[in-house]
C-alpha positions in Angstrom: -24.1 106.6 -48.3 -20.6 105.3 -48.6 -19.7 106.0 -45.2 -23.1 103.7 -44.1 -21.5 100.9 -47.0 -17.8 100.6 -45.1 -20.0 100.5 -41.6 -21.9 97.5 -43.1 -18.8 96.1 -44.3 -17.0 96.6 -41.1 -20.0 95.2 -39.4 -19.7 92.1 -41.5 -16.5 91.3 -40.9 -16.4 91.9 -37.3 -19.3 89.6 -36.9 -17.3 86.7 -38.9 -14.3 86.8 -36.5 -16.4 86.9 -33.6 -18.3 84.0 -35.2 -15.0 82.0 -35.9 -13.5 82.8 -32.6 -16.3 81.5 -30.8 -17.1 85.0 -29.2 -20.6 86.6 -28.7 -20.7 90.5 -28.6 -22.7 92.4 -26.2 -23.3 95.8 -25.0 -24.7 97.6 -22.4 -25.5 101.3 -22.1 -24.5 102.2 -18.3 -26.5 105.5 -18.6 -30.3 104.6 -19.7 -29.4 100.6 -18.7 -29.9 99.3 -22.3 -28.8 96.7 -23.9 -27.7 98.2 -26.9 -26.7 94.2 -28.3 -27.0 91.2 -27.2 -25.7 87.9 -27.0 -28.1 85.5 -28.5 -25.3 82.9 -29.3 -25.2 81.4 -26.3 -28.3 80.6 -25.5 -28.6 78.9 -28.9 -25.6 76.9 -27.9 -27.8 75.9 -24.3 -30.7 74.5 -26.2 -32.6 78.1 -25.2 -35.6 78.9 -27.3 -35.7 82.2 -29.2 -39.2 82.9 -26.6 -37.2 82.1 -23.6 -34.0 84.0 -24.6 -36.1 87.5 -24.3 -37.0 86.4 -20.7 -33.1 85.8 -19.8 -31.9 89.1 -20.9 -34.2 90.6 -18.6 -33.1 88.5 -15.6 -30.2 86.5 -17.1 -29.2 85.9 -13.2 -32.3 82.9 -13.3 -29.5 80.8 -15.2 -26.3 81.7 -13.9 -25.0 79.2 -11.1 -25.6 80.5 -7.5 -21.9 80.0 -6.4 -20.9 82.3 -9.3 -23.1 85.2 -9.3 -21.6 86.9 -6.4 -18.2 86.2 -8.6 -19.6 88.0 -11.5 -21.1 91.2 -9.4 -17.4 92.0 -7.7 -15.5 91.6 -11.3 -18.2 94.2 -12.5 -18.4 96.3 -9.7 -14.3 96.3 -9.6 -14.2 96.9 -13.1 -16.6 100.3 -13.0 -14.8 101.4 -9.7 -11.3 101.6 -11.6 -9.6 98.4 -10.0 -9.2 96.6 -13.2 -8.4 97.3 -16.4 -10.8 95.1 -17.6 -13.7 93.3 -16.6 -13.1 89.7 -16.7 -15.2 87.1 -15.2 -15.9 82.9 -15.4 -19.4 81.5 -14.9 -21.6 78.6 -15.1 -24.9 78.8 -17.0 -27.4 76.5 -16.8 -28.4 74.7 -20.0 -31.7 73.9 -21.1 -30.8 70.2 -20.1 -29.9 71.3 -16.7 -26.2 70.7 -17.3 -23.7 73.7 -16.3 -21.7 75.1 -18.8 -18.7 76.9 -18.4 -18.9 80.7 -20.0 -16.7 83.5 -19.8 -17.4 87.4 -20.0 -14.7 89.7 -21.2 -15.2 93.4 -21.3 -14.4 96.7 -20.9 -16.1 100.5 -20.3 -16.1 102.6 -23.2 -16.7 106.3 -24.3 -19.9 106.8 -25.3 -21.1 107.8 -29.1 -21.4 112.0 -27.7 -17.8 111.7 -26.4 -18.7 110.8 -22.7 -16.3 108.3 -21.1 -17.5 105.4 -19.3 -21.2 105.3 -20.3 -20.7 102.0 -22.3 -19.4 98.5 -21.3 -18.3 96.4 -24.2 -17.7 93.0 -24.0 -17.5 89.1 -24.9 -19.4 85.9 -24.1 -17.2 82.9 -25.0 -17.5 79.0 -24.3 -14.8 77.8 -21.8 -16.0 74.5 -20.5 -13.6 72.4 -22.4 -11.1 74.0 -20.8 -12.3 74.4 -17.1 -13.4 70.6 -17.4 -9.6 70.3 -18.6 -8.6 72.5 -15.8 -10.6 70.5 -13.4 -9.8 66.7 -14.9 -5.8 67.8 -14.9 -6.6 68.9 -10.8 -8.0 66.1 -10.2 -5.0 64.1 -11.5 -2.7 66.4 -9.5 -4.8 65.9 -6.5 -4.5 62.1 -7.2 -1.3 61.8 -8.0 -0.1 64.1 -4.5 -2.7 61.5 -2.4 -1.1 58.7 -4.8 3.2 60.1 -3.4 1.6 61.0 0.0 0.2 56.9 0.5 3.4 55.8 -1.2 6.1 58.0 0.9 4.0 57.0 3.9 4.4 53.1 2.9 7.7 53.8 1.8 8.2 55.0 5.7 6.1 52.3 7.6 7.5 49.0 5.4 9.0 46.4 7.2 11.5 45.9 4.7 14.5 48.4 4.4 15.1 50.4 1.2 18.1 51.9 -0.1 18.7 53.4 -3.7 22.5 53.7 -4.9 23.5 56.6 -7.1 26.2 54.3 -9.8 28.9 55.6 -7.6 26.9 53.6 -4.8 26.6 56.8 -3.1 22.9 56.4 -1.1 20.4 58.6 -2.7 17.1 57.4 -0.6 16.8 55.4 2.0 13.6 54.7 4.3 13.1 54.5 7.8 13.8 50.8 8.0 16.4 50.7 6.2 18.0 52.5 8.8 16.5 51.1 11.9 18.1 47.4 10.0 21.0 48.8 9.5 22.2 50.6 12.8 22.1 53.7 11.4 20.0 56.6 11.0 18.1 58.3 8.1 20.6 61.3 8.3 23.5 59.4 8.6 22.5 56.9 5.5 22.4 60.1 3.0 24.9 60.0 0.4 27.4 57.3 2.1 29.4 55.2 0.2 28.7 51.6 -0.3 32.4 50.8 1.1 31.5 53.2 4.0 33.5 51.8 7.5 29.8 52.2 9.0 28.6 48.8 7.4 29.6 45.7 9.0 28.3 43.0 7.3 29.0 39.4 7.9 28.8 36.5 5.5 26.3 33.2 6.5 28.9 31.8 8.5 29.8 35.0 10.5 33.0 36.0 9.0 33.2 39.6 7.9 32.1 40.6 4.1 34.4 42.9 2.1 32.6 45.7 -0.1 33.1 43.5 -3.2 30.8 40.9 -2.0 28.5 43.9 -1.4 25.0 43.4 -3.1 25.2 46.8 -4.7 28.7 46.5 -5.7 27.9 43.0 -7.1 24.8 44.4 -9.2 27.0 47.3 -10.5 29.8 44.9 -12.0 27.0 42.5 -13.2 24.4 44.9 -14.6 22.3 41.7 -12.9 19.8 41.5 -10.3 20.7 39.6 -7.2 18.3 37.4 -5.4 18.0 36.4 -1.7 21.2 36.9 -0.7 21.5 36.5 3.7 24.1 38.5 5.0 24.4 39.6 8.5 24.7 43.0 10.3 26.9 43.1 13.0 26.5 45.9 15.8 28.3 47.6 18.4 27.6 44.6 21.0 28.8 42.3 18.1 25.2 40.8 18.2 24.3 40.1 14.3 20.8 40.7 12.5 20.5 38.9 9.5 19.1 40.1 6.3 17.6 38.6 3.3 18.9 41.1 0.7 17.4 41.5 -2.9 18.8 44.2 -5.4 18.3 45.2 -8.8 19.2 48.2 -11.4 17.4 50.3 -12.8 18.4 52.3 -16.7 17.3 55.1 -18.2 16.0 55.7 -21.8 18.9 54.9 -23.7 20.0 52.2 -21.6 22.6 53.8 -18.9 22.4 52.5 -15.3 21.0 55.0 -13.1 20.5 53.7 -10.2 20.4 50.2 -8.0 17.8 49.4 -5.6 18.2 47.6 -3.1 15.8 46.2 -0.5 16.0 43.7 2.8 14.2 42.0 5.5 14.6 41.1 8.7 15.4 37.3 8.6 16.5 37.1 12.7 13.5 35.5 13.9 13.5 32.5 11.3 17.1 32.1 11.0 17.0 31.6 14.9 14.3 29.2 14.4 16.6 27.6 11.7 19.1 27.2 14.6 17.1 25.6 16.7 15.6 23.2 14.4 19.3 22.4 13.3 20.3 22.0 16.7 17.3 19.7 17.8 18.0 18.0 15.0 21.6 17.4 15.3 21.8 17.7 19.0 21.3 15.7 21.9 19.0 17.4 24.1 20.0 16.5 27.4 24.1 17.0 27.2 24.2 19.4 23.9 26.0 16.7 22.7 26.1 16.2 18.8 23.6 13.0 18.1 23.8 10.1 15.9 23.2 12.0 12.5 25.7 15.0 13.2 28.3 12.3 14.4 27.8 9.8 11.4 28.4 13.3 9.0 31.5 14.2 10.2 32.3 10.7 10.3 31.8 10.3 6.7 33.8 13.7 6.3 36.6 12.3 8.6 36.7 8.3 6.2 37.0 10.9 3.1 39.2 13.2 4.7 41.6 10.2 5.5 41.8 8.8 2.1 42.7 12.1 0.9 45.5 12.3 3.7 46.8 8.9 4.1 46.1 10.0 8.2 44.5 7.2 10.3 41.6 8.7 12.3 39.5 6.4 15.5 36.2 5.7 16.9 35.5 5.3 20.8 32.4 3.3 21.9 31.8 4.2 25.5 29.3 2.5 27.4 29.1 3.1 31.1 29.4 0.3 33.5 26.0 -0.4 35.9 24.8 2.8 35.1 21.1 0.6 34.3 21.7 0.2 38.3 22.2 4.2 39.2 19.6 5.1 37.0 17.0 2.8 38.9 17.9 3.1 42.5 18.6 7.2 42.1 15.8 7.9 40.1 16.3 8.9 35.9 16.5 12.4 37.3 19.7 11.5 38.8 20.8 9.7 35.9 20.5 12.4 33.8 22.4 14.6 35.7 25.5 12.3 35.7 25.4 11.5 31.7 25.5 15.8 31.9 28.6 15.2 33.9 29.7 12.2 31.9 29.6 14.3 28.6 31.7 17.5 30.2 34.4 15.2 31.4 34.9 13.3 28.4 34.6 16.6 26.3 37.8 17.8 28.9 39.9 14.6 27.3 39.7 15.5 23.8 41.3 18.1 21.1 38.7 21.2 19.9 39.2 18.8 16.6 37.4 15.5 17.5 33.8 14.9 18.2 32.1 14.0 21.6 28.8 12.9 20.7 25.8 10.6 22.4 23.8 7.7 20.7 21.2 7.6 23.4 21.6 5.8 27.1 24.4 5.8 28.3 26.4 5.4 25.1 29.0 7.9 23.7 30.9 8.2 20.8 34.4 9.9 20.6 35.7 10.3 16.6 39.2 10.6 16.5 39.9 12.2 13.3 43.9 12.8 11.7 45.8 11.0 14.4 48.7 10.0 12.4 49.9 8.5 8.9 51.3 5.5 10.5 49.1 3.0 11.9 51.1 2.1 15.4 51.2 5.7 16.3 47.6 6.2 15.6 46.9 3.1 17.5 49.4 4.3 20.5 47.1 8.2 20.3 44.1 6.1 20.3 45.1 3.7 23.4 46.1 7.4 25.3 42.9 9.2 24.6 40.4 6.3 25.7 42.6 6.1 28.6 42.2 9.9 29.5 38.6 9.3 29.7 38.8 5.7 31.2 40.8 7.9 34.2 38.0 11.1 34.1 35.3 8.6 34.4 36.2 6.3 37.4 36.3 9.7 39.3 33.2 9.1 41.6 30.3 11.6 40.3 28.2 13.4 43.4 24.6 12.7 43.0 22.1 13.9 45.4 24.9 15.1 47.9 26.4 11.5 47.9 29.3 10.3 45.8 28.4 7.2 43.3 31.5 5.3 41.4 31.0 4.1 38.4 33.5 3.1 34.9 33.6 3.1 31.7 33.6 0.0 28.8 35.8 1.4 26.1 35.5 -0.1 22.5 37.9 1.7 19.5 38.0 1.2 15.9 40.9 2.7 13.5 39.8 3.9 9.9 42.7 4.6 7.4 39.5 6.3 4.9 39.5 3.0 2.2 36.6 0.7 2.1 35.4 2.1 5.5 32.2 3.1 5.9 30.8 5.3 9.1 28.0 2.7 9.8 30.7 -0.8 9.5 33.5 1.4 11.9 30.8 2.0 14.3 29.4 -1.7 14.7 33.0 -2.7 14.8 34.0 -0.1 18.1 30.7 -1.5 19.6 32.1 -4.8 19.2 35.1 -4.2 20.8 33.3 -2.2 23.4 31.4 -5.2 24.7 35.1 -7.4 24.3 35.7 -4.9 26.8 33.0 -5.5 28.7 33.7 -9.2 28.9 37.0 -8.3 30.0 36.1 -7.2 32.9 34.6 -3.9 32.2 36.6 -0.7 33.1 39.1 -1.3 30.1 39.4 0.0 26.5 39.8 -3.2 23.7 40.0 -2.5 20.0 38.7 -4.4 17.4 39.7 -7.3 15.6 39.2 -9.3 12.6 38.1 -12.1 14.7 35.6 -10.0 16.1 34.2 -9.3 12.6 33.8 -12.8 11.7 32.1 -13.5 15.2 29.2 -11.2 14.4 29.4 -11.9 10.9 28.6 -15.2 12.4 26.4 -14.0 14.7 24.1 -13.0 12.4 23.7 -15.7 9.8 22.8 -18.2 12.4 20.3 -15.3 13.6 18.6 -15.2 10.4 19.0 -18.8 9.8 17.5 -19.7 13.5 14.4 -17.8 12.3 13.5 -20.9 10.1 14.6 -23.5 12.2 11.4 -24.6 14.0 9.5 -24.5 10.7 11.8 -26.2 8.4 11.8 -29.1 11.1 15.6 -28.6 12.0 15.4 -29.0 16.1 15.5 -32.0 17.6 15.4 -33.0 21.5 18.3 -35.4 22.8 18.2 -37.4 26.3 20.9 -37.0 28.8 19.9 -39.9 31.4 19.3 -39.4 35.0 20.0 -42.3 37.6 19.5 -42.7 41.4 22.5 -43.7 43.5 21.8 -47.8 42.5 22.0 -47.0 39.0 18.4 -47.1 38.3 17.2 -44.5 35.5 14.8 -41.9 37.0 14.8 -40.0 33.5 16.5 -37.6 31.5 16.9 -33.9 30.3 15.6 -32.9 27.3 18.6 -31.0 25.7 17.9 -29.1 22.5 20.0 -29.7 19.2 20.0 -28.0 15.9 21.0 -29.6 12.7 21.3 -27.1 10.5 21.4 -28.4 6.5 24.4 -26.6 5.6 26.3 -25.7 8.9 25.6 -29.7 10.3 25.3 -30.0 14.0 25.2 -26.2 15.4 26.3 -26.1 19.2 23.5 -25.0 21.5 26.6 -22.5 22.9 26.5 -20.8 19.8 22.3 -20.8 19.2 20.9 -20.4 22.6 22.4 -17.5 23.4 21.5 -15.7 19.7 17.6 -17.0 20.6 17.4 -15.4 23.4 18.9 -11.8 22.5 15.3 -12.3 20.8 11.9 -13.5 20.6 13.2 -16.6 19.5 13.7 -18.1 22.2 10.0 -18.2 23.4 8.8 -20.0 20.0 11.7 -22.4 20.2 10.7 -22.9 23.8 7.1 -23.5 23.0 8.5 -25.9 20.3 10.4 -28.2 23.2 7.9 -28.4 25.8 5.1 -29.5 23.0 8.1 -31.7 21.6 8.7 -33.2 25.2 5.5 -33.7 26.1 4.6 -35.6 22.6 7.9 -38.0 24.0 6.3 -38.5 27.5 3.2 -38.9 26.0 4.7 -42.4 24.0 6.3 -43.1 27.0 3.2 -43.5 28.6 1.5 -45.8 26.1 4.4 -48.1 27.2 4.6 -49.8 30.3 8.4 -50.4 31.2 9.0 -46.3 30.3 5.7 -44.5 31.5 7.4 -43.8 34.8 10.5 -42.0 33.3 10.5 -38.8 34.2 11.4 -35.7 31.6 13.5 -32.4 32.7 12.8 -29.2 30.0 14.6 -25.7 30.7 12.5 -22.7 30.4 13.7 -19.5 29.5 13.3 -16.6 32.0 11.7 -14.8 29.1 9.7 -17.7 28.0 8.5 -18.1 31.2 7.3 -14.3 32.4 5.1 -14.7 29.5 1.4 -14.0 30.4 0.1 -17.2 28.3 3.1 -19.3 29.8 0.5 -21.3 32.1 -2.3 -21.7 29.3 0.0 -23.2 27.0 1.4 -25.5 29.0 -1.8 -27.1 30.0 -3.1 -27.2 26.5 0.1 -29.1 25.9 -0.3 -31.8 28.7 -4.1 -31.9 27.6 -3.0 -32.6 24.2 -0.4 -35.5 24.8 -2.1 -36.8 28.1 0.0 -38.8 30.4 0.9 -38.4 34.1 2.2 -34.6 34.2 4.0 -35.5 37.5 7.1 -37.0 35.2 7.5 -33.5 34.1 9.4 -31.4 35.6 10.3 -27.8 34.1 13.9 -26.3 35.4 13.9 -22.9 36.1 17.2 -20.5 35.9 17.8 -18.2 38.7 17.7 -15.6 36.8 13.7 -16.2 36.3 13.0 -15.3 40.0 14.8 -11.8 39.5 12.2 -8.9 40.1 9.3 -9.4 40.9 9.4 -12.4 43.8 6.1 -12.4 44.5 4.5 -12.8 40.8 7.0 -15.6 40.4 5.5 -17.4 43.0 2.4 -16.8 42.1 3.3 -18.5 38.8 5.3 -21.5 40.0 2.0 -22.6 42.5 -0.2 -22.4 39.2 2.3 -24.6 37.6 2.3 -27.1 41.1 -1.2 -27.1 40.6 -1.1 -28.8 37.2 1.0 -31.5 38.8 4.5 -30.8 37.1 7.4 -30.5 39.4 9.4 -27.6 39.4 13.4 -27.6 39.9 16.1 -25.1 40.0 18.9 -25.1 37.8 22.5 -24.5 38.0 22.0 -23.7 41.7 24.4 -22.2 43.5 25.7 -19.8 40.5 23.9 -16.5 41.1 23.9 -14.0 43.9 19.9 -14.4 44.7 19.6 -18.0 45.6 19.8 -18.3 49.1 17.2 -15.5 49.8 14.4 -16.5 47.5 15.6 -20.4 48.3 12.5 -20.2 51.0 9.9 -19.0 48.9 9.6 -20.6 45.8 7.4 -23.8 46.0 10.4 -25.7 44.6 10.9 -29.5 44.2 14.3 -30.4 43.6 17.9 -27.9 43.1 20.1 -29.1 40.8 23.7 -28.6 41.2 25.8 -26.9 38.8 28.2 -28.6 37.1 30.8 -26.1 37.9 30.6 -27.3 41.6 30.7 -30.5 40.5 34.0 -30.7 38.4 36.6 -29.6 41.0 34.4 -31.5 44.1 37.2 -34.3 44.5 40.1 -31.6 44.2 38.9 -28.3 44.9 38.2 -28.5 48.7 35.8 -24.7 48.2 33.7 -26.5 45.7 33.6 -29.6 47.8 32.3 -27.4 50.6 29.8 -25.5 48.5 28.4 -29.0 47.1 27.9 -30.3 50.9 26.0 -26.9 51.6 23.7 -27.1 48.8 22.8 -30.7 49.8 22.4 -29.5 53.4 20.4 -26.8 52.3 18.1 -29.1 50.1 17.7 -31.6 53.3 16.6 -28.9 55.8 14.3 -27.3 53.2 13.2 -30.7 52.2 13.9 -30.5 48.5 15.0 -33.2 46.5 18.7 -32.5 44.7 20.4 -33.8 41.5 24.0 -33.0 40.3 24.9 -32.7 37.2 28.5 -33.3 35.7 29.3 -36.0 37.0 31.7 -37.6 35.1 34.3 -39.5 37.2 33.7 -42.3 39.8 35.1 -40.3 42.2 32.7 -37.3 41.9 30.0 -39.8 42.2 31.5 -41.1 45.2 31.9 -38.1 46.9 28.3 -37.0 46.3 26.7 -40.6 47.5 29.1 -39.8 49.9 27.6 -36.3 51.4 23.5 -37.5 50.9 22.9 -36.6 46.9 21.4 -39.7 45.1 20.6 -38.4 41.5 23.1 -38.1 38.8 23.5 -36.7 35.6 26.6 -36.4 33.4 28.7 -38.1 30.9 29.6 -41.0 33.2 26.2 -42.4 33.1 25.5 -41.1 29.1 25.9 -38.2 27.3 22.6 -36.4 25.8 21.2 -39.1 22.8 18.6 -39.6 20.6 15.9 -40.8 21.6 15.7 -44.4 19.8 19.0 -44.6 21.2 18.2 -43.3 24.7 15.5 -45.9 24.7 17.7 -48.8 23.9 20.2 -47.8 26.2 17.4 -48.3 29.0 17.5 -51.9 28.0 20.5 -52.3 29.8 19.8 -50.6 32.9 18.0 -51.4 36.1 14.1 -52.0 36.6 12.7 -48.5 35.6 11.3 -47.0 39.3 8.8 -44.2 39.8 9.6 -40.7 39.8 9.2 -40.3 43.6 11.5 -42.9 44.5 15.3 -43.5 44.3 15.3 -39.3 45.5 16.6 -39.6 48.4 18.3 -36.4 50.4 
């Protein structure tokens, strides 16, 4: 009876530390195949009916998970065989809710009750599924976090950007792939070198070689600072460079302590070459290489300041090539292309590795002269020898097309001492003196003056002022009279004047010229021939005057415009009198180019009735050989011819041809000039009957004009008294 009590108690406790350890006890008897106790706990825990627990004892295969029964037989069938010590095995079961829960079976074969060994197996069931879903959770992770170092070694390996991590002694811990391949190195080689390491060439932004201070690791290391898009350049064994853009940052531990800097770079060659090229197109002349108008006005800002700082005078050259308008049209641009490449090598060949050679476009080239010398005369002297060098290198004949072509060079220079200058002034003023050269004689050098200075300053304010002129009624026309050899008036010249309001009576030397540089000159021309053909329209309306006869100049531009025609017969339409008394004087310069759309031109102006003439005959190159084309009416002989006729015996020769010439081509001729009884003499003389000059009047106004013809002769008709 006692021995039955301590059984019960033993029983007791053993069934409260299985229940707190979470273990259900079974047993089997191997002999007669009982189950001498079972384990009912777990099929509690599975949501298993007490009915449906007897049918899983029975068969308790029907819940175990297929993949894990075959598991279970070999631990049991090991376990009874003598290979282990104990049977130990990890299952699924199937809950009553279809989940699978993880179980395991501990156990081992006992002696039997009688003494036999082996008859029993012992054992217990116990929940694991917390931990085999911990197990499996945790191997996922692993598995993720290999896949996770797999992708990012790969990335690390296949980036187009180089990596390098430095130890704090900048001894190279990593380094990927890239890094190499951008560095010239390989990945064995990069392993644990030194930042300072003789097998890193790098080269600063302007090609110079960087010393390891300037290092981006080294940098970061003194700064404890990250370092941002530094470019630095790798130089290799055929001193070609690779530029880098080069980021790098550190990295501390815990408490604070630099362990590491990272640095990473890109390959920046391709854009920084496209940098270049932008830079150079930009600052370049295409065709010669040449540095262009912006890269020549920097350094020429740099060279003013660096002058003033100095107390060194430094020059600007102007070059402009003589008649190269002329090679460039007869050879073809190709051809003129080539010889600006030539002129740009030679004039490069006259100058010190200091100055600049650049091009403004055309044929115009700029030499700066920069620290010549402190005093003034010297520089001047350096100047004079320089723009002689190249006046020398470019009268050498150039070989174009396989046939040598001469040509010189207009040389303009400007000093600069560096205070008050400015780049844009110092280059108008060696322009200036360029074309002094030019009206020198070309193939010279001239520098500029203070006279030059106020000339354009000049220059300019009647230029702006002339833009007002015809509105602001300032033009006027005055009357130079024209007479036949008895002293009768034929007419006059309409001569232009300008009165300006502040300026008083402006020379039409000084004006003309400034209107026609410009548009100017066609809406001042428009202006006179409404102006004269208002005058000859009074003139009609008066009997002793409607016979006078009224000479205009028209510009060559004025008159190779397209509505020249259409505006001159709205102008006779408007005024209406006889349009034979006008007659328009041409230049020779109008008939240059095109001959035969001149012509076609002058016979549309025939066919309104006005007479055409040519003036200052004799004076260009071109006269002779158009002379037989033009449906001309009179030539009018320059005054040049004119002055020297009674002393000069080539002008008095040149004045008989012209009047031959106007006889055989039955033209009608005029001189003017004529300002001394013996000039008019000679010219009644040799067959020319009409006169114009100071001895007869000099240009009037009108109201005086027309009181002067009170004193003259009977007014004739405009056909007679024009005699050749």
């Amino acid at each position: 009876m006692g021995q039955e009590r301590y059984e019960g108690i033993d029983e007791q406790r053993l069934a409260l530390v299985m229940e707190a350890a979470g273990l259900d006890l079974w047993e089997n008897d191997l002999v007669t195949g009982e189950v001498t106790r079972q384990a009912v706990k777990i099929y509690g825990e599975l949501g298993y009916s007490d009915s449906e627990i007897g049918a899983f004892i029975d068969n308790i295969f029907r819940i175990i998970h297929p993949d894990d029964i075959d598991r279970i037989k070999t631990a049991l069938a090991d376990h009874l065989a003598g290979k282990s010590a104990n049977y130990q095995c990890e299952f699924r079961i199937r809950a009553r809710d279809g989940r699978w829960v993880w179980y395991a079976n501990h156990g081992r074969l006992m002696d039997a009750a009688g003494g036999e060994r082996g008859h029993r197996l012992i054992g217990v069931t116990f929940n694991i599924d917390h931990r085999r879903r911990e197990q499996e959770r945790f191997q996922e992770q692993q598995l993720m976090l290999r896949e996770s170092e797999r992708r990012h070694r790969e990335l690390l390996e296949n980036l187009h950007t180089g990596i390098v991590v430095h130890a704090p002694d900048t001894a190279i811990t990593y380094s990927n792939p890239r890094a190499a391949q951008l560095l010239g190195l390989t990945p064995d080689t990069m392993q644990g070198k030194l930042a300072h390491d003789a097998a890193f060439a790098f080269v600063d932004e302007q090609g110079e070689p960087m010393l390891p201070p300037a290092y981006p690791v080294t940098r970061v290391l003194k700064n404890h600072e990250p370092l941002e898009a530094l470019v630095l350049g790798v130089r290799d064994a055929a001193a070609r460079v690779r530029w880098l853009m080069v980021h790098a940052f550190p990295e501390f531990d815990a408490g604070g302590r630099l362990k590491q800097v990272v640095v990473n770079f890109d390959d920046i060659s391709p854009r920084k070459l496209a940098e270049e090229k932008i830079h150079h197109l930009a600052f370049f002349d295409a065709l010669t290489d040449l540095p262009n108008r912006r890269l020549l006005m920097n350094r020429l800002q740099a060279a003013i300041a660096g002058a003033a700082r100095t107390h060194r005078y430094g020059a600007v050259l102007f070059i402009d090539l003589d008649k190269f308008k002329t090679i460039n049209d007869v050879l073809g641009h190709g051809m003129g292309d080539q010889m600006l490449i030539e002129v740009a090598t030679r004039v490069r060949g006259c100058v010190r590795d200091t100055d600049t050679v650049a091009r403004l476009g055309g044929d115009e080239f700029v030499v700066l002269l920069p620290d010549l010398d402190q005093d003034q005369g010297a520089a001047s002297q350096k100047t004079a020898h320089i723009a002689e060098k190249i006046r020398l290198a470019l009268t050498d004949p150039f070989q174009l097309h396989n046939t040598m072509h001469h040509s010189s060079p207009s040389i303009g220079a400007s000093l600069f001492a560096g205070s008050g200058d400015s780049a844009e002034v110092l280059l108008r003023q060696a322009d200036m003196a360029m074309y002094k050269a030019k009206d020198a004689g070309r193939n010279t050098m001239r520098f500029f003056s203070a006279a030059m200075q106020l000339a354009v300053e000049t220059h300019a304010a009647l230029d702006a002022d002339l833009r007002h002129a015809v509105a602001r009624g300032q033009f006027s026309l005055h009357y130079q009279l024209q007479v036949d050899a008895g002293g009768r008036a034929l007419g006059a010249e309409a001569l232009l004047r300008w009165t300006h309001p502040a300026r008083g009576a402006v020379s039409p030397m000084q004006f003309i010229p400034i209107a026609e540089e410009s548009s100017l000159i066609i809406d001042i021309g428009n202006w006179v021939i409404d102006s004269a053909c208002a005058q000859l329209g009074a003139w009609h309306r008066d009997a002793r005057l409607r016979h006078l006869t009224l000479a205009v100049n028209v510009s060559a531009r004025q008159f190779h415009q397209g509505d020249f025609v259409a505006r001159l017969a709205a102008a006779l339409a408007r005024h209406r009198f006889d349009v034979s008394c006008l007659k328009l004087e041409l230049t020779e310069s109008v008939v240059l180019g095109d001959v035969a759309e001149v012509v076609v031109k002058m016979r549309a102006l025939r066919a309104l009735g006005v007479g055409l003439s040519m003036d200052d005959f004799g004076t260009g190159y071109s006269s002779l050989s158009y002379l037989k084309q033009l449906p001309l009416d009179q030539i009018k002989i320059d005054q040049s011819f004119v002055r020297d006729i009674s002393t000069d015996p080539t002008d008095a020769v040149m004045v008989k041809t012209i009047i031959d010439l106007a006889r055989n081509f039955h033209l009608h001729v005029i001189a003017e000039g004529v300002e001394t009884k013996a000039q008019l003499a000679f010219l009644q003389r040799h067959g020319c009957n009409a006169y114009q000059g100071y001895l007869f009047s000099k240009p009037i106004p009108v109201d005086a004009f027309e009181a002067m013809l009170r004193t003259y002769p009977e007014t004739i008709s405009p056909n007679q008294g024009q005699t050749t």
